[in-house]
C-alpha positions as CSV (number, residue, x, y, z in Angstrom):
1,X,192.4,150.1,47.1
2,X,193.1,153.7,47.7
3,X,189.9,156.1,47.2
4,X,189.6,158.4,44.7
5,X,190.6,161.4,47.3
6,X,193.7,159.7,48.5
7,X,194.9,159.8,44.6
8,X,194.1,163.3,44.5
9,X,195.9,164.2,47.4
10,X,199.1,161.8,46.5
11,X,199.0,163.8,42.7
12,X,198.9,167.1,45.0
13,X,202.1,166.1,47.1
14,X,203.7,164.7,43.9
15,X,203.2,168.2,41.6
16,X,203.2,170.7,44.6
17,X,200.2,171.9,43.9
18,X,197.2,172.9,46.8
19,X,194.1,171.3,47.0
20,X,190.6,172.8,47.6
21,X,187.9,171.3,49.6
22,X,185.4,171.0,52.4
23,X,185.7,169.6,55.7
24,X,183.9,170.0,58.8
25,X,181.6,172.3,56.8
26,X,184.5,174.7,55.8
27,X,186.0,175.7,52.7
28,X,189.9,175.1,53.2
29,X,193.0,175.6,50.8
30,X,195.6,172.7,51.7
31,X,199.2,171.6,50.6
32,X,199.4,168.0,51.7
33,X,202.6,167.2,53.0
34,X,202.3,163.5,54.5
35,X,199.9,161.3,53.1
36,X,198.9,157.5,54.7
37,X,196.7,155.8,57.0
38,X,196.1,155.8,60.4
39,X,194.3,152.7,62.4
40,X,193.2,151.5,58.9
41,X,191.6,155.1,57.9
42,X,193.2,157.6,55.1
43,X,194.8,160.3,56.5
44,X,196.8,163.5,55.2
45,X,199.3,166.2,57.8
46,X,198.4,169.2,55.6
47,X,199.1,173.1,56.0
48,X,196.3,174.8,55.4
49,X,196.9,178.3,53.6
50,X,193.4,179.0,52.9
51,X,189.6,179.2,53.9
52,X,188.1,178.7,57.0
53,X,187.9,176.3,60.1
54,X,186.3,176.1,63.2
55,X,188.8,177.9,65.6
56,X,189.8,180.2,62.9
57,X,192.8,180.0,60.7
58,X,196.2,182.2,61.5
59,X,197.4,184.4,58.7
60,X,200.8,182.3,58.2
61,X,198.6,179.4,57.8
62,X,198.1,176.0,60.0
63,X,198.8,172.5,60.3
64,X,195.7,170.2,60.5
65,X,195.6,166.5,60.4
66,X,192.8,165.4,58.2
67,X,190.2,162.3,57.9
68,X,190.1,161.5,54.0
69,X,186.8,160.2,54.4
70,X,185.3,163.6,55.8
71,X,186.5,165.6,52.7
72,X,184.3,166.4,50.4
73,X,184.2,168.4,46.9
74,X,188.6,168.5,46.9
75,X,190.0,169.4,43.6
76,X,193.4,169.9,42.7
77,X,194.1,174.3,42.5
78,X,197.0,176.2,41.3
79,X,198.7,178.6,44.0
80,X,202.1,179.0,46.1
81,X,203.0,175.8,47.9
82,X,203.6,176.5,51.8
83,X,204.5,174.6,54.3
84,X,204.9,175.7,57.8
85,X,208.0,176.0,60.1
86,X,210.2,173.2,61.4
87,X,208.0,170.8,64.4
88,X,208.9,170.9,67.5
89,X,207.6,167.2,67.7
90,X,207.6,164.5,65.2
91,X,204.0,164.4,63.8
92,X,201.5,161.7,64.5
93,X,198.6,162.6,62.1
94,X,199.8,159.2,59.5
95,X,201.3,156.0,61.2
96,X,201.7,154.0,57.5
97,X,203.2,157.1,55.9
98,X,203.3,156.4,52.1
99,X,204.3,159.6,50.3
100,X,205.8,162.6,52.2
101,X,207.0,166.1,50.6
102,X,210.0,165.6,52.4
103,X,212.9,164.1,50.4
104,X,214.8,162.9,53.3
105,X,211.7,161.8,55.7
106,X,212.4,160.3,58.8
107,X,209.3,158.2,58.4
108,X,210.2,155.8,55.6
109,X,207.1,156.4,53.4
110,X,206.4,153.7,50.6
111,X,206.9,156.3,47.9
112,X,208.8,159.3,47.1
């Protein structure tokens, strides 16, 4: 059964709309792109727009791969949904992808 943080971030990926919250001890802004698990644990490949982090946060944003159990506080915010530029790799942040922002994924999520 998926936690109450996973269905926020799947409602967030569904209405393109960012999400607020702690990790690490840092306030971030987030527009989850890939949502699923990895090794059994909930997992989200987000840009981060917003806040804070521990190396700093670039002014065009970052990607960050993100624990679901370490986020704490996360509520759903309105603001412009981002996303960064095209990967150079595939990503490797979700394993059992199950929703992706990406109509045409290449990673067969379980929803769309």
């Amino acid at each position: 059964m998926p936690s109450q943080t996973y269905e926020l971030f799947a409602r967030a990926i569904r209405e393109r709309r960012q999400i607020h919250c702690h990790y690490d001890g840092f306030p971030r802004a987030l527009c989850p792109t890939v949502l699923g698990h990895r090794t059994g644990a909930e997992k989200v490949l987000a840009f981060q727009v917003g806040g804070q982090s521990s190396k700093g946060l670039k002014p065009e944003g970052e990607w960050k791969c993100l624990d679901l159990a370490k986020v704490k506080e996360a509520r759903l915010e309105e603001g412009p949904w981002r996303s960064g530029s095209s990967h150079a790799q595939p990503q490797s942040c979700v394993d059992d992808v199950d929703l992706d922002v990406n109509p045409t994924s290449p990673y067969r999520p379980r929803r769309r």
